[in-house]
C-alpha positions as CSV (number, residue, x, y, z in Angstrom):
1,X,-4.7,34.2,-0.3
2,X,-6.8,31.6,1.6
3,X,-5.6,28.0,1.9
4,X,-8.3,25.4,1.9
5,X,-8.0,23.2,5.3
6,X,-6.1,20.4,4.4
7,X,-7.7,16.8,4.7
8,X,-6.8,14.5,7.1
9,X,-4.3,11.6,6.4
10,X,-4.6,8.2,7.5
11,X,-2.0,4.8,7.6
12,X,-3.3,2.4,5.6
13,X,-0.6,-0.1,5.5
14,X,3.3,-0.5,5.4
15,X,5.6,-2.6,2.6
16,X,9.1,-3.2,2.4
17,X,9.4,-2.1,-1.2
18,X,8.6,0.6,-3.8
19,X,7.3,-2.1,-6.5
20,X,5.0,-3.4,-3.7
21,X,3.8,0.3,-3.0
22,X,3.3,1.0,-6.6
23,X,1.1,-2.2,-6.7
24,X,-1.1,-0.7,-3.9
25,X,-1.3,2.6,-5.0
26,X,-2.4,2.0,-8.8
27,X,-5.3,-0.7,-7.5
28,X,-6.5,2.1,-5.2
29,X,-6.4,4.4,-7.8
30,X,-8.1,1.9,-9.8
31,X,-11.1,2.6,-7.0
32,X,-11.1,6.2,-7.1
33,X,-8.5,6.4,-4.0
34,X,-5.7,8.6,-4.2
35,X,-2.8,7.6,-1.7
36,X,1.0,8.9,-1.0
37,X,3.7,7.6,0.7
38,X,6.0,8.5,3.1
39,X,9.3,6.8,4.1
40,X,13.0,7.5,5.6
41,X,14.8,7.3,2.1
42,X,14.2,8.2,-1.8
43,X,14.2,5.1,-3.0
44,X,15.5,5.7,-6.4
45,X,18.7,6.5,-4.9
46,X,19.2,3.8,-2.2
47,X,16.9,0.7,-3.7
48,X,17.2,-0.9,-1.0
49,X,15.9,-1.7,3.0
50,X,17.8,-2.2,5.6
51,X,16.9,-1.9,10.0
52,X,13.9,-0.2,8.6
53,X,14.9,2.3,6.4
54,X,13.2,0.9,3.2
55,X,9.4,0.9,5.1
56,X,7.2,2.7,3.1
57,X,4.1,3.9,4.4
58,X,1.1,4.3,2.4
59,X,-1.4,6.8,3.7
60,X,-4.5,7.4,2.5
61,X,-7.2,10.5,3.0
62,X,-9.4,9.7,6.3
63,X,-12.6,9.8,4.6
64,X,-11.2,7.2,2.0
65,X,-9.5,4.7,4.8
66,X,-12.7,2.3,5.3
67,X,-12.9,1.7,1.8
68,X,-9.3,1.1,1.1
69,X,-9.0,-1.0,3.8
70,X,-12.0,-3.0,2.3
71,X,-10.3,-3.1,-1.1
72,X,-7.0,-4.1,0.6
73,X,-8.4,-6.7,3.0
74,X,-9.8,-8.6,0.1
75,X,-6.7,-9.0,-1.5
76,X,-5.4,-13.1,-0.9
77,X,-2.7,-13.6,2.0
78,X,0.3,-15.7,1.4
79,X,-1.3,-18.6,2.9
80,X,-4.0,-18.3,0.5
81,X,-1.3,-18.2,-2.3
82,X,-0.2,-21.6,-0.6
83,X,-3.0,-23.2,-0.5
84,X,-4.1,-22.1,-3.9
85,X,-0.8,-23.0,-5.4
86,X,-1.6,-26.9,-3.7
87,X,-4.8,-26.9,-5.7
88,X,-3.3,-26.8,-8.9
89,X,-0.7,-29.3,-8.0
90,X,-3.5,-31.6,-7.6
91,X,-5.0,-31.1,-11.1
């Protein structure tokens, strides 16, 4: 039986927690993206990070990485959070 090539994979970005990664994962789906990830430890056994261990990588396939990164690089940054969050204190 042939096996189609498989698709190169590439990092998109890193998070310290499986909620984060699921947040990531469903707004690329939400594009069309498909994504895994890939970590040290099953995080529905040990919940938690610790000297690394709870770093989840989120890869996505090659073809796909310029849009994703798009889609992620549009998301705000905490400072943007801050100085959102400072505009409505002045309302």
């Amino acid at each position: 039986m042939a096996h189609e090539k498989e698709k190169p994979l590439k990092e998109l970005h890193s998070v310290w927690g499986q909620t984060e990664a699921d947040v990531i994962k469903a707004l690329l789906e939400s594009h069309g993206i498909s994504s895994i990830f890939r970590g040290r430890i099953l995080h529905s056994i040990y919940p938690f990070s610790v000297n690394g261990l709870g770093e989840i990588k989120i890869f996505v396939l090659e073809e796909d990485y310029e849009a994703a990164r798009s889609i992620l690089d549009e998301l705000p940054k905490p400072a943007d959070v801050e100085e959102f969050e400072k505009g409505e204190e002045e309302l």
